[in-house]
Structure formats: structure tokens, C-alpha cells
PyMOL Python script that loads the backbone (N, CA, C, O; Angstrom):
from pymol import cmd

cmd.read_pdbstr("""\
ATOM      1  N   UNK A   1     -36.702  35.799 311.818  1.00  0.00           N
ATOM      2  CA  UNK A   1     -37.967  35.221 312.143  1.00  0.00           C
ATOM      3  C   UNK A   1     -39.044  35.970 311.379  1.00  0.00           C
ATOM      4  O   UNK A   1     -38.972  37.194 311.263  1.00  0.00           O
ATOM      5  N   UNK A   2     -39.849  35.403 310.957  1.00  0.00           N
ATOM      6  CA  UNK A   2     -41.464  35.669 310.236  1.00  0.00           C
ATOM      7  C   UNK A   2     -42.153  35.627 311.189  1.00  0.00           C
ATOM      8  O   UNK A   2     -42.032  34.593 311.847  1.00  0.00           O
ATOM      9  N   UNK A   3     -43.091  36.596 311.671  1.00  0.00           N
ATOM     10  CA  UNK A   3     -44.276  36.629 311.969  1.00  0.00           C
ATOM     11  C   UNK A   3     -45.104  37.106 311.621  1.00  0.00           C
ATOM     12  O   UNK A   3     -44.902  38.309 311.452  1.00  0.00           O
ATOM     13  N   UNK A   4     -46.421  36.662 311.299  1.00  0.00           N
ATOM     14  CA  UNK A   4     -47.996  37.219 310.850  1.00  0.00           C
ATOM     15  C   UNK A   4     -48.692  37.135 311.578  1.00  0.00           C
ATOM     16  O   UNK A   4     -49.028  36.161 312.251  1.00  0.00           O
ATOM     17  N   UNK A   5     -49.097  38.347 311.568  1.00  0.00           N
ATOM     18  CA  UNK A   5     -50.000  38.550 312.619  1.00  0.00           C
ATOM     19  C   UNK A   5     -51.116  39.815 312.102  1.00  0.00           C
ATOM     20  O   UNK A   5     -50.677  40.843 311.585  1.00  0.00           O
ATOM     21  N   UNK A   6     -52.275  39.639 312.269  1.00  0.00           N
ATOM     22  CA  UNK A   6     -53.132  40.961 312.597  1.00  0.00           C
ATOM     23  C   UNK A   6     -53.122  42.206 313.653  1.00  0.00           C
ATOM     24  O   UNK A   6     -53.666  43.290 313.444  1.00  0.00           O
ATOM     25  N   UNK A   7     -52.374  41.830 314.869  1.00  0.00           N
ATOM     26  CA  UNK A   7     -52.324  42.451 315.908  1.00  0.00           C
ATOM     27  C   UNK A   7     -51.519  43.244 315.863  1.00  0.00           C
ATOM     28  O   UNK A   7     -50.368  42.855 316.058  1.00  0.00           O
ATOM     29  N   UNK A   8     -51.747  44.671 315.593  1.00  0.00           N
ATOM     30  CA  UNK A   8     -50.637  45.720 316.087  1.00  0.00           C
ATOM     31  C   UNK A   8     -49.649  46.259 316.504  1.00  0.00           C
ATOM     32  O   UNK A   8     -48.791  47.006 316.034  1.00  0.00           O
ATOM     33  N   UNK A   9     -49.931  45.628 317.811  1.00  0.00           N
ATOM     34  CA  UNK A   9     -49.250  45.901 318.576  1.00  0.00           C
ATOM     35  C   UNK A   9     -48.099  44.852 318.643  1.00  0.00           C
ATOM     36  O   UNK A   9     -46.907  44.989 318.368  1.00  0.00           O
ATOM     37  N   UNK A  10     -48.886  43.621 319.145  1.00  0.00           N
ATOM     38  CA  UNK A  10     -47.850  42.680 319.247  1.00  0.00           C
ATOM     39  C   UNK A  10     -46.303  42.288 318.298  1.00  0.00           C
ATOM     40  O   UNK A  10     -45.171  41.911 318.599  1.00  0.00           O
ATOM     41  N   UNK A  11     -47.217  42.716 316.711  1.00  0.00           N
ATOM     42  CA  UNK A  11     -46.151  42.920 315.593  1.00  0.00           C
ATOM     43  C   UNK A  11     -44.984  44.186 316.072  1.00  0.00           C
ATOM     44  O   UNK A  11     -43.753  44.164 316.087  1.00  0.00           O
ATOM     45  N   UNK A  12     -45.767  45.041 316.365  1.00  0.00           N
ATOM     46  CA  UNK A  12     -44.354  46.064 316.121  1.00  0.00           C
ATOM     47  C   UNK A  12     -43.417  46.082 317.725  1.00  0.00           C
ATOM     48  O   UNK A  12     -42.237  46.426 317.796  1.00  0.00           O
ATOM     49  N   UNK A  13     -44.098  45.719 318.683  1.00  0.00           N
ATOM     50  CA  UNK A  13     -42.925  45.386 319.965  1.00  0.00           C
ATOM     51  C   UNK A  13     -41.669  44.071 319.428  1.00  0.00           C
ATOM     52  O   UNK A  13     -40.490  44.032 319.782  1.00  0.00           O
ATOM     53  N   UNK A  14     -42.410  43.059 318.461  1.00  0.00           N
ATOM     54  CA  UNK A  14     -41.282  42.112 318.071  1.00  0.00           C
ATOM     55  C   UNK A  14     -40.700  42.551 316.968  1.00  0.00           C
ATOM     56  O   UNK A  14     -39.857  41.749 316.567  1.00  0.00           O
ATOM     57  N   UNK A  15     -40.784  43.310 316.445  1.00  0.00           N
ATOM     58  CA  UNK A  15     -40.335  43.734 314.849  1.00  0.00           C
ATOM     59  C   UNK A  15     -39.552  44.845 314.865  1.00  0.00           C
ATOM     60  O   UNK A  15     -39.916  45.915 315.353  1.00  0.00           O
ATOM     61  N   UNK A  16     -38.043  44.563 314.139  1.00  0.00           N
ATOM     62  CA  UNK A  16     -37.594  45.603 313.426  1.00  0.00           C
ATOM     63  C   UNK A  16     -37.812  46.288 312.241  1.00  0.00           C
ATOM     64  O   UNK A  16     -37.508  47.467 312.058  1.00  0.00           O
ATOM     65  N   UNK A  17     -38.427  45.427 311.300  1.00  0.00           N
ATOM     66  CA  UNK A  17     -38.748  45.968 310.059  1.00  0.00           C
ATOM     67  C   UNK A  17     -40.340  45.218 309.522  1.00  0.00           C
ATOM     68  O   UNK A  17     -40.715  44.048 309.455  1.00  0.00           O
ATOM     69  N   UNK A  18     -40.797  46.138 309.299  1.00  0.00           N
ATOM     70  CA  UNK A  18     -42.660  45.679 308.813  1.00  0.00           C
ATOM     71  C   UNK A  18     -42.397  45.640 307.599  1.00  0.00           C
ATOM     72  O   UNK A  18     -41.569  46.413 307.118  1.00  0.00           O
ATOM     73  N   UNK A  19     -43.107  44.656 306.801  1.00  0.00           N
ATOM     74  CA  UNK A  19     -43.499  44.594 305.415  1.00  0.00           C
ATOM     75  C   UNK A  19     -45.000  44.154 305.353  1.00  0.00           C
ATOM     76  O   UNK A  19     -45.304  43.088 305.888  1.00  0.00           O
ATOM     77  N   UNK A  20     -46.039  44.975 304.679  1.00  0.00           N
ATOM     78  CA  UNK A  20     -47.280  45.094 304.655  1.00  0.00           C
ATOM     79  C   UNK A  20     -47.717  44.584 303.188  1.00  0.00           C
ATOM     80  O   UNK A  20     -47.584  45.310 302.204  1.00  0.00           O
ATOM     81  N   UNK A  21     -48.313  43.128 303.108  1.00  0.00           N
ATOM     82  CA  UNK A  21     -48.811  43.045 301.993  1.00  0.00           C
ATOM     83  C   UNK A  21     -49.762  42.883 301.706  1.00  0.00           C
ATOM     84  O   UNK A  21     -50.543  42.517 302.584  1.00  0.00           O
ATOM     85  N   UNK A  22     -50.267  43.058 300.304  1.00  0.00           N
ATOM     86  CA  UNK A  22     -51.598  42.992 299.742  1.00  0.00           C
ATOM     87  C   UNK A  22     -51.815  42.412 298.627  1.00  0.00           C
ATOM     88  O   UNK A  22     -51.280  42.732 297.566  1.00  0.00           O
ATOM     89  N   UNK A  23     -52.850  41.257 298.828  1.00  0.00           N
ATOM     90  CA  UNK A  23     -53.315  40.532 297.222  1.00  0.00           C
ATOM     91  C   UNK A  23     -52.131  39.724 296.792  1.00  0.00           C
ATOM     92  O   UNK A  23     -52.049  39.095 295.737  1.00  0.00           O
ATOM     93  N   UNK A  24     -51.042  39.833 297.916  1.00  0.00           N
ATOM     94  CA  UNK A  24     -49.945  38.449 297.468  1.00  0.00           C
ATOM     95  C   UNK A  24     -48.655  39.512 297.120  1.00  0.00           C
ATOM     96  O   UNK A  24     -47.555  39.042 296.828  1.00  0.00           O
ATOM     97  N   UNK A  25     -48.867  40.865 297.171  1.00  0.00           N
ATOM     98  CA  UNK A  25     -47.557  41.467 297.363  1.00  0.00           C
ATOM     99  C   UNK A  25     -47.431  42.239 298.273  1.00  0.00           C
ATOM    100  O   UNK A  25     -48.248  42.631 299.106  1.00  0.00           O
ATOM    101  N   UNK A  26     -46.140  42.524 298.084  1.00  0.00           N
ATOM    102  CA  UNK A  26     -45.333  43.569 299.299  1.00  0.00           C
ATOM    103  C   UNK A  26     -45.622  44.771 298.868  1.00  0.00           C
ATOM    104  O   UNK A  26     -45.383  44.923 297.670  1.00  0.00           O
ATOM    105  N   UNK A  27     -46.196  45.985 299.602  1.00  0.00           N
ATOM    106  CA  UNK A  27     -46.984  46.932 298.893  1.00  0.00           C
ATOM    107  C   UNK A  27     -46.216  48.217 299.688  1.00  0.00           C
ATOM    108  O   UNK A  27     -46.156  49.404 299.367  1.00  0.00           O
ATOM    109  N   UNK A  28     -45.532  47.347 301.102  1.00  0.00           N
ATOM    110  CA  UNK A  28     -44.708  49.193 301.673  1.00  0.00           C
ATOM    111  C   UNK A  28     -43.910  47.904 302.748  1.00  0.00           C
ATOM    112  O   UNK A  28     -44.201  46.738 303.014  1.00  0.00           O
ATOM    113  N   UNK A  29     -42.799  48.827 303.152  1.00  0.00           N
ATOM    114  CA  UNK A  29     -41.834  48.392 303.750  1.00  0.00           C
ATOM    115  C   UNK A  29     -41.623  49.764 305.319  1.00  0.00           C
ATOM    116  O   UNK A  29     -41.635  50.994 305.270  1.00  0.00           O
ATOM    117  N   UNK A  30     -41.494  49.038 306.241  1.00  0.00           N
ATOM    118  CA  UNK A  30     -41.393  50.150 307.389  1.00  0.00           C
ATOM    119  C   UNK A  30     -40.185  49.700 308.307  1.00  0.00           C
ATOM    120  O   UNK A  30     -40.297  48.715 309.037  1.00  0.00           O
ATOM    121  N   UNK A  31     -38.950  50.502 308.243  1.00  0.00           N
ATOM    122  CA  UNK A  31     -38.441  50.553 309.804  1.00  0.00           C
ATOM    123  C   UNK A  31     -39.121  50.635 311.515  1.00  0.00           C
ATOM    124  O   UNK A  31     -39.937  51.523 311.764  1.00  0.00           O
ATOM    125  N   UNK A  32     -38.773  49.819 312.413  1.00  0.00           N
ATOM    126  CA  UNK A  32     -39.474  50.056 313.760  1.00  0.00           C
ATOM    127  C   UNK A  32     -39.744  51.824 314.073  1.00  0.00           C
ATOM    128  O   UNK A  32     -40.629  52.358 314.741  1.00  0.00           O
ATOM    129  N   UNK A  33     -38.917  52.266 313.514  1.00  0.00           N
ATOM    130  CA  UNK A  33     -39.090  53.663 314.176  1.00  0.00           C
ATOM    131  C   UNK A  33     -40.068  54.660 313.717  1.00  0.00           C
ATOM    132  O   UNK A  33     -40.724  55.507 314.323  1.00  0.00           O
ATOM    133  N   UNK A  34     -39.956  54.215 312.062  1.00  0.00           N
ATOM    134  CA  UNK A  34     -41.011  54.924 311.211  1.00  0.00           C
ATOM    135  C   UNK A  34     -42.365  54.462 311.419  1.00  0.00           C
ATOM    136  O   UNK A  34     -43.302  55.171 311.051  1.00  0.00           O
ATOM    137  N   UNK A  35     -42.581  53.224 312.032  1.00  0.00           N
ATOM    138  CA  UNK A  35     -44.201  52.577 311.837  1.00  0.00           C
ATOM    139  C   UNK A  35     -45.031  52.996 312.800  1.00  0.00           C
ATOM    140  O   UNK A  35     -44.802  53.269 313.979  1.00  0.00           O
ATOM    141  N   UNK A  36     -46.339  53.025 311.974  1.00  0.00           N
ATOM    142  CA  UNK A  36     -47.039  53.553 313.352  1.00  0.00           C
ATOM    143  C   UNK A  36     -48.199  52.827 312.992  1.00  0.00           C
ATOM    144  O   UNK A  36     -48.478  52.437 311.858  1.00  0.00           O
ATOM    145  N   UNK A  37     -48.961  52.643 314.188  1.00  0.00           N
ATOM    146  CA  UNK A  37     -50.871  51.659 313.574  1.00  0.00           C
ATOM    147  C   UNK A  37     -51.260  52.433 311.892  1.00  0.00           C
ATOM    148  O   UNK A  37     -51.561  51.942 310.805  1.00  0.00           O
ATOM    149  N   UNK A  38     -51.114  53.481 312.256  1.00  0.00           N
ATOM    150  CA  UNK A  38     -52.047  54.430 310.925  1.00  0.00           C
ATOM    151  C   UNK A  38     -51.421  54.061 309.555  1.00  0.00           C
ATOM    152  O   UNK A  38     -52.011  53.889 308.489  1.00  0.00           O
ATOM    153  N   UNK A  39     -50.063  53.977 309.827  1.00  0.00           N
ATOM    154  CA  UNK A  39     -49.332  54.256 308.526  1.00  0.00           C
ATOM    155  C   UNK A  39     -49.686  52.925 308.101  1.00  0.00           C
ATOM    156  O   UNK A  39     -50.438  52.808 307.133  1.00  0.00           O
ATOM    157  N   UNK A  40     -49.123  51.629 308.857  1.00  0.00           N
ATOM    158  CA  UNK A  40     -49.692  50.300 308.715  1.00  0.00           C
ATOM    159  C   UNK A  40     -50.630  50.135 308.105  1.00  0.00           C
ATOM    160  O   UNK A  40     -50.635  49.703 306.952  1.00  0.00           O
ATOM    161  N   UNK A  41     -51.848  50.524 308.917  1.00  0.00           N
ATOM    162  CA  UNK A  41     -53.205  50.226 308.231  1.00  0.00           C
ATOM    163  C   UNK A  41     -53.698  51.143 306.675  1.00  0.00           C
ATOM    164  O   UNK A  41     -54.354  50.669 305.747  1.00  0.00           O
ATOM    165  N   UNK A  42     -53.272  52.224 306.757  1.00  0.00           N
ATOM    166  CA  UNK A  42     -53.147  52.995 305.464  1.00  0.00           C
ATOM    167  C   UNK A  42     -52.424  52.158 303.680  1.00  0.00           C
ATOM    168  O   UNK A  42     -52.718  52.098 302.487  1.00  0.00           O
ATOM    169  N   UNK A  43     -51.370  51.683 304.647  1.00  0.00           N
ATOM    170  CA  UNK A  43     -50.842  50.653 303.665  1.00  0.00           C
ATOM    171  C   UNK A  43     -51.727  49.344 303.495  1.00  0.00           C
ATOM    172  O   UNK A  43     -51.812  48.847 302.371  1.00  0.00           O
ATOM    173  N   UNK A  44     -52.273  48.869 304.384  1.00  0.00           N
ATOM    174  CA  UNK A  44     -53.165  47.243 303.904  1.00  0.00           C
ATOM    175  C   UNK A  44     -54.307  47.806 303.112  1.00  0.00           C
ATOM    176  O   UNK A  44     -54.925  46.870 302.604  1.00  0.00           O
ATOM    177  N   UNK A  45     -54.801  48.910 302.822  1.00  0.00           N
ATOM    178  CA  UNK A  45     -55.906  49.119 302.269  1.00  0.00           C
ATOM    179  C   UNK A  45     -55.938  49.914 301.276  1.00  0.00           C
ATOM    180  O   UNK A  45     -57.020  49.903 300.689  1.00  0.00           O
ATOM    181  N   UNK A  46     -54.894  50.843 300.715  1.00  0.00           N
ATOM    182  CA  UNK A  46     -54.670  51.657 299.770  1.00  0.00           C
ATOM    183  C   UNK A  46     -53.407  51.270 298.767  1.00  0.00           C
ATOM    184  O   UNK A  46     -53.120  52.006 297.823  1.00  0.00           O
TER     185      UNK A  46
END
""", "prot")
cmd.dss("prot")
cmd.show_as("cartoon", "prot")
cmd.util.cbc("prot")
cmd.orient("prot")
């Protein structure tokens, strides 16, 4: 399943694996265990 979402939280309680993209690519890839809000948001903007 795909989900997009802005919400934080809601993403990482359904998610095993995050992929964070930017400008139309995939810019970082996260396991559930490794992700955290910061690291997330660190990745959409840098």
C-alpha cells in the first residue's frame, strides 16, 4: 500500500518503510525503526 500523507504521525504508525521525496525524487529511504519526525523532516528540506 502507498500512502501520502503530510502527517507524521499517522505515516509512521502505518508504515514499515518511509521514502521521502523531493522535486519528484526519492531523496532518503527509512526503516520504521530508524525514522523519527526530525530525521523525516531534515530529509524534505535538505
Amino acid at each position: 500500500m502507498i500512502a501520502i500523507s503530510s502527517y507524521l504521525p499517522e505515516v509512521m504508525l502505518l508504515s514499515d518503510r518511509l521514502l521521502v521525496s523531493r522535486q519528484g525524487r526519492i531523496v532518503e529511504e527509512f526503516n520504521s525503526l530508524e525514522a523519527t519526525e526530525e530525521k523525516i523532516m531534515y530529509a524534505s528540506i535538505h
